[in-house]
NULOTI-466513 format. One record per residue: chain; x, y, z of N, C-alpha, C in turn. Coordinates in steps of 0.02 Angstrom, whole numbers, plus 50000, padded with zeros to 5 digits. Layout:
! residues N
   chain     n.X     n.Y     n.Z    ca.X    ca.Y    ca.Z     c.X     c.Y     c.Z
       A       X       Y       Z       X       Y       Z       X       Y       Z
...
END
This chain:
! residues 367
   chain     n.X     n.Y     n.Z    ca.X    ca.Y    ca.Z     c.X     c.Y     c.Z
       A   49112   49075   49183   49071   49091   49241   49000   49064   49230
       A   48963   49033   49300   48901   49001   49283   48861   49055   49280
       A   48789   49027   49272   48730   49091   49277   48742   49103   49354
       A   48711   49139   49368   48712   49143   49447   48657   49117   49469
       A   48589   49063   49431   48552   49030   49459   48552   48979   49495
       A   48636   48939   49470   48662   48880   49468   48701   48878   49528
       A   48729   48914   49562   48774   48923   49630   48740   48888   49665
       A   48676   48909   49687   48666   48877   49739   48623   48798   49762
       A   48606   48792   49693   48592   48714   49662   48656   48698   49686
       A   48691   48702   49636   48748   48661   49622   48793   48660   49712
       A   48790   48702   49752   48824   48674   49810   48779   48644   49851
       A   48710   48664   49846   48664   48595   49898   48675   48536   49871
       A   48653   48539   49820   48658   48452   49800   48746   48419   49805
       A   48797   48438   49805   48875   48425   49807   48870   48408   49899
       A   48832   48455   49936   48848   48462   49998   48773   48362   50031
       A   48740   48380   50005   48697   48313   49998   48741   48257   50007
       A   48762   48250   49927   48782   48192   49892   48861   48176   49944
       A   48900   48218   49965   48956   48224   50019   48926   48190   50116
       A   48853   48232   50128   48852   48198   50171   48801   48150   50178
       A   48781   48129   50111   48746   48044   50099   48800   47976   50100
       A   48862   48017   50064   48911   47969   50088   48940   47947   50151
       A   48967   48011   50158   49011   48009   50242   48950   47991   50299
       A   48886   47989   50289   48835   47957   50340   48853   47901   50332
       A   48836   47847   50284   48837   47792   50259   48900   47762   50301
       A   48941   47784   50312   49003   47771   50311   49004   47776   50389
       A   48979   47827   50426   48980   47830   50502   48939   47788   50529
       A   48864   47768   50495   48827   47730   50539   48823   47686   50574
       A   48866   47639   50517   48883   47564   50572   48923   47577   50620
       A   48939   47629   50640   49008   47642   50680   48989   47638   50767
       A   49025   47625   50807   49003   47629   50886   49039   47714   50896
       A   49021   47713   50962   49073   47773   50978   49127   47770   50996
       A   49146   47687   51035   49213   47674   51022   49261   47718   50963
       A   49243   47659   50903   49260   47671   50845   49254   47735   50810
       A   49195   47792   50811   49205   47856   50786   49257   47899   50835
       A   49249   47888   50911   49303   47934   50957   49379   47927   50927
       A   49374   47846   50900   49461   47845   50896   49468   47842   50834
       A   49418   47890   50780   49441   47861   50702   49498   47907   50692
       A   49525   47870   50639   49599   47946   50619   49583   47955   50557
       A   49588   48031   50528   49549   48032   50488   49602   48092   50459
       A   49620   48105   50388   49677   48154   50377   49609   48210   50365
       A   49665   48281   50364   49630   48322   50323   49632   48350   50276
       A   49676   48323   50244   49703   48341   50165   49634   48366   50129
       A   49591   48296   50101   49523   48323   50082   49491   48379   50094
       A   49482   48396   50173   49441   48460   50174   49505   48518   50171
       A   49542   48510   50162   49561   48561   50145   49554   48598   50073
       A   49573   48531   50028   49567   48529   49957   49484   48573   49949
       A   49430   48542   49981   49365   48561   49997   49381   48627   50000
       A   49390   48666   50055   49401   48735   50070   49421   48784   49995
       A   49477   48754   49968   49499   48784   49904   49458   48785   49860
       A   49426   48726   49841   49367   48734   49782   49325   48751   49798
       A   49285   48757   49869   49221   48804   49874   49246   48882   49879
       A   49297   48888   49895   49296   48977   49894   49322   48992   49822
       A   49343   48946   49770   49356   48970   49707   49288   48983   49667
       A   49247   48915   49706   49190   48920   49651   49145   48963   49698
       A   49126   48995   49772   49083   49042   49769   49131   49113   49751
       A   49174   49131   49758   49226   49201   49722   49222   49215   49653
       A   49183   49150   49628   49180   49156   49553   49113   49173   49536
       A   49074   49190   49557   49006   49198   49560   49003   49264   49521
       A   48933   49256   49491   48937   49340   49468   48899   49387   49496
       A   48933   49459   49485   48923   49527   49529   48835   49507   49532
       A   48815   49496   49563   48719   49505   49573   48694   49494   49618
       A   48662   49554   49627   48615   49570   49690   48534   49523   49706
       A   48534   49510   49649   48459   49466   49630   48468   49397   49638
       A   48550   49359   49632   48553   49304   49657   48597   49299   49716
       A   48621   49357   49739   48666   49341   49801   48683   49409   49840
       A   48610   49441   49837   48603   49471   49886   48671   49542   49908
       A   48692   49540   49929   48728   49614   49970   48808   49590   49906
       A   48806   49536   49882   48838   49528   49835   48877   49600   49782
       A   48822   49600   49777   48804   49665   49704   48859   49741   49761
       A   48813   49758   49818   48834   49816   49882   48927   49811   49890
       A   48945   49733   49895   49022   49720   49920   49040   49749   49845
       A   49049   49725   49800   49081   49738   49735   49073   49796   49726
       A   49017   49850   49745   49032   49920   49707   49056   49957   49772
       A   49058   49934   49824   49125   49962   49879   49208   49929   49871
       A   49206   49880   49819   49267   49855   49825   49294   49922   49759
       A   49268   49907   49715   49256   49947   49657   49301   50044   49683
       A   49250   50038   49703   49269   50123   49734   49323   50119   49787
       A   49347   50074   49816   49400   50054   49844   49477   50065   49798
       A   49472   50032   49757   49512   50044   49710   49532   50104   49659
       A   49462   50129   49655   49481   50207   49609   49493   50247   49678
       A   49476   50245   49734   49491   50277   49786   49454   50352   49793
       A   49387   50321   49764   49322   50349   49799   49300   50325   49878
       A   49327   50296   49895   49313   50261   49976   49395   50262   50001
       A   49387   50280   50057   49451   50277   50106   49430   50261   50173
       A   49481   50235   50206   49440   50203   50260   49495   50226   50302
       A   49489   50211   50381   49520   50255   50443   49525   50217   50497
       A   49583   50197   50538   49572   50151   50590   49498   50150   50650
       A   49520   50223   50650   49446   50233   50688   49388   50236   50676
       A   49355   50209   50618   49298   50201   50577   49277   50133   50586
       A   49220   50121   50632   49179   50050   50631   49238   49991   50655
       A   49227   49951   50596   49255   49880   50573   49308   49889   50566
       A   49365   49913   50569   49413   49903   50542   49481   49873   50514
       A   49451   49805   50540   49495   49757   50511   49463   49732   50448
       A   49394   49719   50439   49363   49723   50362   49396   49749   50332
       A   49399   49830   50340   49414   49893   50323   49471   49863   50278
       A   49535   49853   50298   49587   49839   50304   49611   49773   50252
       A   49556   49714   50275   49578   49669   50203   49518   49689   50152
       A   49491   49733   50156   49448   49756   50092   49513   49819   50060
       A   49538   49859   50093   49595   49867   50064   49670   49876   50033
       A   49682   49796   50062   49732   49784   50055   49722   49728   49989
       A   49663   49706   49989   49628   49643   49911   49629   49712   49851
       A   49612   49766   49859   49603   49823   49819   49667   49830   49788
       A   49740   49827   49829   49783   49857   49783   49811   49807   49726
       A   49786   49753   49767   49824   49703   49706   49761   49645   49662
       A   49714   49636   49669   49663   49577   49683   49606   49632   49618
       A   49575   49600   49575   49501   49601   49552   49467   49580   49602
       A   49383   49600   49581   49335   49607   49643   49335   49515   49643
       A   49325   49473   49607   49309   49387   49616   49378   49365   49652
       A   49438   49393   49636   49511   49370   49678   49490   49380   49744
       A   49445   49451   49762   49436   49469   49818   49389   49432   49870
       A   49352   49408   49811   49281   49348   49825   49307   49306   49869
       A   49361   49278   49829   49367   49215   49841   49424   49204   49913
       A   49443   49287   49916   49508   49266   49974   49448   49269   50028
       A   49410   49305   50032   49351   49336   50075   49332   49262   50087
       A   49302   49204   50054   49275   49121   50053   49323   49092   50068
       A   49402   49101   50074   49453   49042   50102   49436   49079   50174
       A   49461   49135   50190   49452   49157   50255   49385   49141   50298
       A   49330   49113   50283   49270   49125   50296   49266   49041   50295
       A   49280   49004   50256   49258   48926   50261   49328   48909   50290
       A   49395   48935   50285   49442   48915   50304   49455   48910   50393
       A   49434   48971   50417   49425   48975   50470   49374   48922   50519
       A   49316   48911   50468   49266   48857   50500   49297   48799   50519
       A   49339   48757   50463   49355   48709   50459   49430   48699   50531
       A   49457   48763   50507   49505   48756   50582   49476   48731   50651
       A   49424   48777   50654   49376   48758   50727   49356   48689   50718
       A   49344   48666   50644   49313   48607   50662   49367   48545   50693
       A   49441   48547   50655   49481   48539   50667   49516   48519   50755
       A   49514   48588   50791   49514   48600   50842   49475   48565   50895
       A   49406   48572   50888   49361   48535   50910   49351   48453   50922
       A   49368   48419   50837   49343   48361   50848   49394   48339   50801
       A   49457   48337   50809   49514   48331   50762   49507   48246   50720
       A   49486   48198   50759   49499   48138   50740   49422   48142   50675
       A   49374   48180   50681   49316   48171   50657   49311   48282   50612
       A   49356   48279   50582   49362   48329   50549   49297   48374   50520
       A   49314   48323   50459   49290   48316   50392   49216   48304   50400
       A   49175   48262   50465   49101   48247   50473   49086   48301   50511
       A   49119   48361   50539   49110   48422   50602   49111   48473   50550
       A   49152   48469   50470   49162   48501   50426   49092   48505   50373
       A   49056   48432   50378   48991   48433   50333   48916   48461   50389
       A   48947   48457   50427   48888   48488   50476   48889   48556   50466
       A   48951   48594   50439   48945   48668   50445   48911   48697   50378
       A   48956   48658   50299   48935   48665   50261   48851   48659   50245
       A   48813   48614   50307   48760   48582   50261   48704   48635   50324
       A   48751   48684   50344   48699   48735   50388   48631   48794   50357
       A   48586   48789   50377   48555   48844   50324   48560   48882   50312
       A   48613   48925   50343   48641   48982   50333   48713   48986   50298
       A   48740   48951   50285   48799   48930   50267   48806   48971   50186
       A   48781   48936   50153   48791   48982   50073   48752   49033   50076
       A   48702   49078   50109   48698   49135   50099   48751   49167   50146
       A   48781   49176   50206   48819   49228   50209   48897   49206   50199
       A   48876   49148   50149   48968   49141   50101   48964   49196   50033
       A   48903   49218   50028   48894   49258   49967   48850   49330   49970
       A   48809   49320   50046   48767   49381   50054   48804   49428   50099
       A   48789   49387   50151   48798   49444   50220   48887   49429   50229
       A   48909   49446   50185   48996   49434   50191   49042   49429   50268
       A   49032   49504   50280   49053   49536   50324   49041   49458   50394
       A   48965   49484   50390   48940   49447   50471   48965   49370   50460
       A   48983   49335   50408   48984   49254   50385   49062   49259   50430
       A   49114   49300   50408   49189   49299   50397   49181   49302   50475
       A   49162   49356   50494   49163   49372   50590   49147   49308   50628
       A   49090   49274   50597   49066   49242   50659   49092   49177   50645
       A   49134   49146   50595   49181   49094   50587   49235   49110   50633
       A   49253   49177   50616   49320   49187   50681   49281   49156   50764
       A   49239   49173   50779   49192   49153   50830   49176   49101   50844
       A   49180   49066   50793   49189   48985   50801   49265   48964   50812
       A   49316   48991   50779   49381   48971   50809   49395   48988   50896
       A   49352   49066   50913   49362   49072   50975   49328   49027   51022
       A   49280   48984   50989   49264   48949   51069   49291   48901   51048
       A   49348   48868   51003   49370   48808   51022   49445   48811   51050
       A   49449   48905   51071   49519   48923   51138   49484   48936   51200
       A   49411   48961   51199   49389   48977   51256   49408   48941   51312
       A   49416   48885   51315   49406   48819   51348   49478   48802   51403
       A   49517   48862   51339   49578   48819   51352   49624   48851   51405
       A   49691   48831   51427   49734   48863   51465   49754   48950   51461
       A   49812   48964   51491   49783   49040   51478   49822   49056   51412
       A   49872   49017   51390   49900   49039   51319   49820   49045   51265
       A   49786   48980   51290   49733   48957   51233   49680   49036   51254
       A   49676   49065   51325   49615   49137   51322   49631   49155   51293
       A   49715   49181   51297   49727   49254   51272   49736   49235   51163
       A   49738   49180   51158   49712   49191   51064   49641   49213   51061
       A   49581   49167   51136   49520   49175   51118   49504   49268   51129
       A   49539   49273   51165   49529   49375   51158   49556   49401   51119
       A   49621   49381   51082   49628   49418   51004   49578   49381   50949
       A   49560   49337   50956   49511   49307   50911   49438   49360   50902
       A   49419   49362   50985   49353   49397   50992   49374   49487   50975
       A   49406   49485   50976   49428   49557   50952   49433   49578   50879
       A   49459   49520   50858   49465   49511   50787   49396   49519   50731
       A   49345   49488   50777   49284   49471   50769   49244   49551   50763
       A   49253   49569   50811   49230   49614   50830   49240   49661   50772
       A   49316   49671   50762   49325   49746   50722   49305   49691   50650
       A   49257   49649   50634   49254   49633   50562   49158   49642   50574
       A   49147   49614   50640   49067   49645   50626   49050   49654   50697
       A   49046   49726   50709   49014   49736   50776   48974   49683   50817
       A   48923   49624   50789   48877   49622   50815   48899   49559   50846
       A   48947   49536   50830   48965   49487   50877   48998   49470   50935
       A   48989   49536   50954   48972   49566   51035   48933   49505   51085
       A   48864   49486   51020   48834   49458   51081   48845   49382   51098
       A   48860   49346   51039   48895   49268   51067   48964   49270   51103
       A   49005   49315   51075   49064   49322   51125   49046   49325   51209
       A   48997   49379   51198   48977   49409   51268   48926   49322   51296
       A   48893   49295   51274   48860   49249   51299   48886   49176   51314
       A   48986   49188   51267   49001   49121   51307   49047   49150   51364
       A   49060   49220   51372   49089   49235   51420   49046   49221   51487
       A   48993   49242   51479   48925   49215   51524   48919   49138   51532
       A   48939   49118   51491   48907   49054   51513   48973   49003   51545
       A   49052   49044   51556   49098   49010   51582   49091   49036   51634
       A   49090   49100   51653   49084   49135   51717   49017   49153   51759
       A   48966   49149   51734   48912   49170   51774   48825   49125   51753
       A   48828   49104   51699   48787   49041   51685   48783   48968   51668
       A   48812   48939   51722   48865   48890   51690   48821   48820   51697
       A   48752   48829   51722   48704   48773   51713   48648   48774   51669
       A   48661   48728   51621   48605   48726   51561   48557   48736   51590
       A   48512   48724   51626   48445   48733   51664   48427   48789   51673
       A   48482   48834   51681   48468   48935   51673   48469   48936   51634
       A   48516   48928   51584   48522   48955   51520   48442   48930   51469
       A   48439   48847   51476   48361   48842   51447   48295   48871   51479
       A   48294   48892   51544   48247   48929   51578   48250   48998   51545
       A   48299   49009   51529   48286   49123   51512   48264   49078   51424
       A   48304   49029   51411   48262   49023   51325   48181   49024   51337
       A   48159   48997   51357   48090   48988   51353   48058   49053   51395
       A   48082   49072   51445   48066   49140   51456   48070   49183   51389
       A   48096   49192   51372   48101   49229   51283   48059   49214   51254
       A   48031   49153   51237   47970   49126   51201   47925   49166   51245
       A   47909   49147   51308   47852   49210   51326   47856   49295   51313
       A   47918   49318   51330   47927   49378   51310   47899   49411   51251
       A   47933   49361   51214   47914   49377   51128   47848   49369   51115
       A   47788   49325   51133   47729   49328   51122   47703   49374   51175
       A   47717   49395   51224   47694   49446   51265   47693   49531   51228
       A   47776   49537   51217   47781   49605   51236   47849   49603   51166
       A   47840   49561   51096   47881   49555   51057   47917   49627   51028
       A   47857   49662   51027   47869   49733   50977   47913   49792   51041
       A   47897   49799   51098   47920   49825   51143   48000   49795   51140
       A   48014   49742   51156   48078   49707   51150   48124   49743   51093
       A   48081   49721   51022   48092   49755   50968   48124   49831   50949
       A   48098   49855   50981   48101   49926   50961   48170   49931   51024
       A   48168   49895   51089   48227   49910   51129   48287   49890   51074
       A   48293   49840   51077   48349   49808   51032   48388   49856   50975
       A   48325   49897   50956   48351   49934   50889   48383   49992   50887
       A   48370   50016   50976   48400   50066   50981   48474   50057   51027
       A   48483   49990   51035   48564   49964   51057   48603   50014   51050
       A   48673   50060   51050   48712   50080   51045   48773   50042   50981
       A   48769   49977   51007   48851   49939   50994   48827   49947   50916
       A   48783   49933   50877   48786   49918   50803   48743   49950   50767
       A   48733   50008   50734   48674   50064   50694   48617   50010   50650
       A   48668   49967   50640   48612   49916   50584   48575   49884   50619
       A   48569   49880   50679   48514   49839   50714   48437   49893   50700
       A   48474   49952   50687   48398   49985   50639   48358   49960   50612
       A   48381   49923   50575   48339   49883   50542   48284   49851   50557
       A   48284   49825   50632   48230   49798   50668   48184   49818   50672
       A   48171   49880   50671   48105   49919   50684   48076   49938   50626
       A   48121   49923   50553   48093   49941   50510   48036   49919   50469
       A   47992   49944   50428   47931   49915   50419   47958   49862   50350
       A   47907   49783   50368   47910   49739   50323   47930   49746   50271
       A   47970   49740   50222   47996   49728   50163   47994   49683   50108
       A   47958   49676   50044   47962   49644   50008   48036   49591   50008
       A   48072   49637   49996   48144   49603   49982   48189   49581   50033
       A   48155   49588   50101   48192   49574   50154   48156   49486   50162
       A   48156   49456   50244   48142   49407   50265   48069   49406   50269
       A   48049   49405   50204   47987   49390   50191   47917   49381   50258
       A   47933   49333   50265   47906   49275   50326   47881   49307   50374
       A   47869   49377   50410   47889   49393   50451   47812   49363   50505
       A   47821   49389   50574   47782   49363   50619   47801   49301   50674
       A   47800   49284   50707   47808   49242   50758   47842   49179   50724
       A   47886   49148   50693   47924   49095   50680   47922   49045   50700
       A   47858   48989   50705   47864   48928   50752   47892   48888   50706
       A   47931   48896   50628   47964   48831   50604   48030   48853   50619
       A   48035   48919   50632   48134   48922   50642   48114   48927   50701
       A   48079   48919   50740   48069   48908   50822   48106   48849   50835
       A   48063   48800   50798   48062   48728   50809   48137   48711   50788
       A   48159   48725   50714   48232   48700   50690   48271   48741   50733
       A   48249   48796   50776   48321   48825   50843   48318   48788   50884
       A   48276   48763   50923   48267   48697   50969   48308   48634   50970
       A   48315   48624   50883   48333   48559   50893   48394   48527   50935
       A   48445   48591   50931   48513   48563   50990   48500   48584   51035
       A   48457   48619   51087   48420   48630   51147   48409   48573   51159
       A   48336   48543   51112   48310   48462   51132   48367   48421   51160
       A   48398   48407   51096   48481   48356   51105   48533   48365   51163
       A   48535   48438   51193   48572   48442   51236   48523   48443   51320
       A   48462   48435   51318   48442   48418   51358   48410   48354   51382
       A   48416   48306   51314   48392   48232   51334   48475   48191   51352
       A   48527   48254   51330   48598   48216   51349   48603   48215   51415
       A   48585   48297   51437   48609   48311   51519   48566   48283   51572
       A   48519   48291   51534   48449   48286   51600   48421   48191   51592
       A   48408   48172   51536   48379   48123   51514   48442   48066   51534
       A   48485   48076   51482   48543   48027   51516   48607   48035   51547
       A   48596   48084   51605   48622   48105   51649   48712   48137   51614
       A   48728   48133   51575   48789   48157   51559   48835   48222   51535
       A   48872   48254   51579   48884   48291   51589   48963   48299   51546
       A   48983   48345   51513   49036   48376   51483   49040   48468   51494
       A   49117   48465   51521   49091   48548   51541   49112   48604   51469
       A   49166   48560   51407   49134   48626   51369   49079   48621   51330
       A   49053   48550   51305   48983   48549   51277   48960   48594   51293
       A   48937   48592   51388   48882   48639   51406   48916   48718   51391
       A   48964   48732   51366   48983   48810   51375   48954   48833   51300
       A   48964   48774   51240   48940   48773   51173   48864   48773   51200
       A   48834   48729   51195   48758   48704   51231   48725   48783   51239
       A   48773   48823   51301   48747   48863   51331   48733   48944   51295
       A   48794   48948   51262   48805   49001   51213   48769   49015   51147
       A   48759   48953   51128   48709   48940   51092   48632   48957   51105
       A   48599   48923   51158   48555   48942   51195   48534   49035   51224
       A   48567   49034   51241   48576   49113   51255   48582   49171   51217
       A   48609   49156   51170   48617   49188   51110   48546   49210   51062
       A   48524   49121   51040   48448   49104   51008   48396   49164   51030
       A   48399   49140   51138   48365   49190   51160   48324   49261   51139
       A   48388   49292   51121   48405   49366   51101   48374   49348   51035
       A   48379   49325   50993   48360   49313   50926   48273   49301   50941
       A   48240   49251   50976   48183   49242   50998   48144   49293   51004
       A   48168   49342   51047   48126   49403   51060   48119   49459   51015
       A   48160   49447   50963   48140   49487   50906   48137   49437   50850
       A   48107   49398   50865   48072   49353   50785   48044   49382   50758
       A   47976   49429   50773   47949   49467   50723   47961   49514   50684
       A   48034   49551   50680   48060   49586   50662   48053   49597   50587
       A   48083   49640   50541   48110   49605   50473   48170   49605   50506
       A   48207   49564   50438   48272   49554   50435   48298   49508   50510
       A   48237   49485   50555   48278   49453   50608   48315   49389   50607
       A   48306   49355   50540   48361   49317   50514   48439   49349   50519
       A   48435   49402   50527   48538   49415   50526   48538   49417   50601
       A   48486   49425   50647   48503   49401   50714   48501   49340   50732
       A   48443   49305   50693   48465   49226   50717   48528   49193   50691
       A   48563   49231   50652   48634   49201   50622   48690   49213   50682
       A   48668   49261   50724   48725   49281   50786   48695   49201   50827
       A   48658   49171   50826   48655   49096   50868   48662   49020   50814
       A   48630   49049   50756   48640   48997   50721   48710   48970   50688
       A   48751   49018   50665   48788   48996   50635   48830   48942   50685
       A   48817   48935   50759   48850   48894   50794   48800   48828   50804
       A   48752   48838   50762   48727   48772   50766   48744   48705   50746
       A   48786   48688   50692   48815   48637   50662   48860   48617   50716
       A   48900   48662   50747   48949   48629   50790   48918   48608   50861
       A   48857   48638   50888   48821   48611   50936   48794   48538   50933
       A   48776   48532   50877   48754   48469   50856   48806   48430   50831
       A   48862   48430   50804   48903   48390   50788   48945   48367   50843
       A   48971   48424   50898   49013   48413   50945   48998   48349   50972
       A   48928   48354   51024   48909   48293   51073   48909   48224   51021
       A   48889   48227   50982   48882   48156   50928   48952   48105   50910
       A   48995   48174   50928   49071   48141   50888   49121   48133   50975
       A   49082   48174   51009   49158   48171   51064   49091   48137   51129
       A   49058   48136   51121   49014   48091   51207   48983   48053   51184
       A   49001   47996   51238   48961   47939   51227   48897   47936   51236
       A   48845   47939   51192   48771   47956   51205   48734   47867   51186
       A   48742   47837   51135   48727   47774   51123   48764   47713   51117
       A   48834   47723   51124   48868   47685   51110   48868   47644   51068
       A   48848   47594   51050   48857   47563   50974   48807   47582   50934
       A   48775   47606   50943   48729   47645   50884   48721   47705   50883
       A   48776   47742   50921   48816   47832   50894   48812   47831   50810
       A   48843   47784   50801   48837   47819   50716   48770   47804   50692
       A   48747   47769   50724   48663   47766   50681   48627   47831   50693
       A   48637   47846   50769   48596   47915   50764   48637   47971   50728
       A   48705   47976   50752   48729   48035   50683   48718   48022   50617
       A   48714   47986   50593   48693   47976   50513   48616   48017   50507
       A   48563   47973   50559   48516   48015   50569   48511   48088   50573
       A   48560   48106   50626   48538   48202   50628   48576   48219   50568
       A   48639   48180   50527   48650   48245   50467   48611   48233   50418
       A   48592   48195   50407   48514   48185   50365   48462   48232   50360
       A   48455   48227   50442   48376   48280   50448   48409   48352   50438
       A   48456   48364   50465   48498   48435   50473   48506   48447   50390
       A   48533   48417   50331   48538   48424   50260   48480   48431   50223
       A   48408   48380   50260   48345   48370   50240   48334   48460   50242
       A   48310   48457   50297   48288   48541   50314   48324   48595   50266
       A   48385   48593   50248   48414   48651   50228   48396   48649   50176
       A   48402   48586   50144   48359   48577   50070   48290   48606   50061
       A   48241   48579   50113   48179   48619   50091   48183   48673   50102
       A   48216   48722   50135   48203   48796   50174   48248   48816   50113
       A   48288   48798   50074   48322   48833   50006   48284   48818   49956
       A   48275   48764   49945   48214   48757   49884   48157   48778   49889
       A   48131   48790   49933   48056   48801   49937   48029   48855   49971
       A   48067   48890   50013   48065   48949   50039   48109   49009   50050
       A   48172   49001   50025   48199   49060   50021   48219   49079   49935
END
């Protein structure tokens, strides 16, 4: 077992050096040529297996991986059967493979089924999504800034909102393809309450907001909100019903929480960036895709909600209810619409660059 200083070195730079290649490799490409590449997925699958062996292998610590240390001494008491759990209690499909890993599984066996389920699931959606272009929809997720902390921190919310990514790539679809996306969103649900609200915001955005132009109008309405009347917002939010931990919002600053706190104009700016992209697609060069915009929109809407409580602590686990769908916002339009045509792969090489750039400094240098 490594130190536990080394985890998260060791998967930025792997996740780098993976999409320094596969850029290299897309750039010269047209969109012709990336729409119709065939591409197996053997690799990322192989991928999938060795990253959930090597984050499951991590050691029990709270000091390098966060809620880390919290999962293991509930798995722990799971097993001596100091903890019992009840259909009607919260989460309870967590519930459920937390104790069903208990009767047979050590807490790192448990790690690691918890990281196939959690990157395994990503990669399906990515799959789903952009099948001919897998494996480059697959380095967009990995190389997200949120990506290795809630593969190792925020467990629970990481595993849920991957299921959430498989559900919008049924949302779309016929009614065999709803009714998985409503056992999906259900699924979601009983693993973390709070993803209530992207479910709820692409349901909105197939049925009742279905033009980017609303959906980016209430975003920037939020930006005013939040510098208006942030703490008021704040304190509403915290007293939600659907999830007790949104407590947290109101709680006073924390050393050990999201440091940073106060008005966010650099995770302002890095939430923007597939806003920007999806509005120089629709508006700038007139092109229209109707589930982009349902991704586009859900995304957007979601952020929103996250916006108005930037000042929060801890409002990083709300920007994860918009972010974690950011890789696929940005990867989708690049790989499936024609935006430049023979120099598509020059600009995707470009955004997974800047998108890997960023995660690098915001892990090295600030979290």
């Amino acid at each position: 077992m490594l130190p536990g200083q080394f985890y998260k070195p060791i998967f930025l730079y792997l996740v780098i050096i993976l999409t320094l290649i596969q850029g290299s490799k897309m750039a010269p490409l047209s969109y012709t040529r990336i729409v119709h590449k065939k591409a197996s997925v053997f690799f990322s699958i192989i991928l999938v297996l060795l990253l959930a062996w090597f984050l499951g292998s991590r050691p029990v610590s709270g000091y390098y991986f966060g809620d880390t240390a919290q999962y293991a001494f509930m798995f722990e008491n799971t097993v001596d059967g100091k903890i019992t759990f009840a259909h009607g209690d919260g989460e309870w499909i967590w519930q459920y493979i937390t104790v069903q890993c208990a009767r047979y599984l050590d807490v790192h066996e448990y790690f690691t089924v918890i990281a196939v389920l959690y990157i395994g699931f990503s990669l399906w959606a990515c799959y789903r999504l952009t099948s001919n272009n897998t494996y480059t929809t697959f380095l967009f997720i990995l190389a997200g800034l949120s990506f290795f902390t809630y593969g190792t921190n925020g467990l629970r919310n990481g595993l849920a909102c991957s299921v959430v990514l498989l559900f919008l790539s049924y949302v779309n679809g016929g009614f065999i393809d709803k009714i998985i996306a409503a056992v999906l969103a259900f699924v979601a649900y009983g693993i973390h309450h709070t993803t209530i609200l992207p479910v709820s915001m692409a349901v909105i955005s197939i049925f009742v907001i279905r033009s980017f132009k609303l959906a980016y109008t209430f975003w920037i309405i939020s930006i005013l909100v939040s510098l208006v009347a942030g703490s008021a917002i704040t304190s509403f939010f915290a007293t939600l019903g659907f999830d007790d931990r949104l407590s947290y919002l109101s709680s006073a600053p924390s050393e050990t929480a999201f440091t940073h706190t106060g008005f966010r104009w650099d995770f302002l700016i890095y939430s923007m960036m597939p806003i920007v992209l999806g509005y120089y697609i629709i508006y700038k060069r007139g092109i229209r895709d109707h589930f982009y915009e349902i991704l586009l929109n859900t995304y957007t809407l979601s952020n929103a909600f996250w916006v108005m409580v930037i000042r929060a602590n801890f409002s990083n686990r709300f920007a994860y209810l918009s972010w974690f769908m950011y890789p696929i916002v940005l990867a989708y339009p690049l790989l499936k619409i024609d935006i430049w045509g023979k120099y598509q792969g020059k600009y995707l090489n470009r955004i997974m660059l800047g998108q890997i750039g960023f995660t690098w400094f915001m892990q090295t240098f600030y979290w």
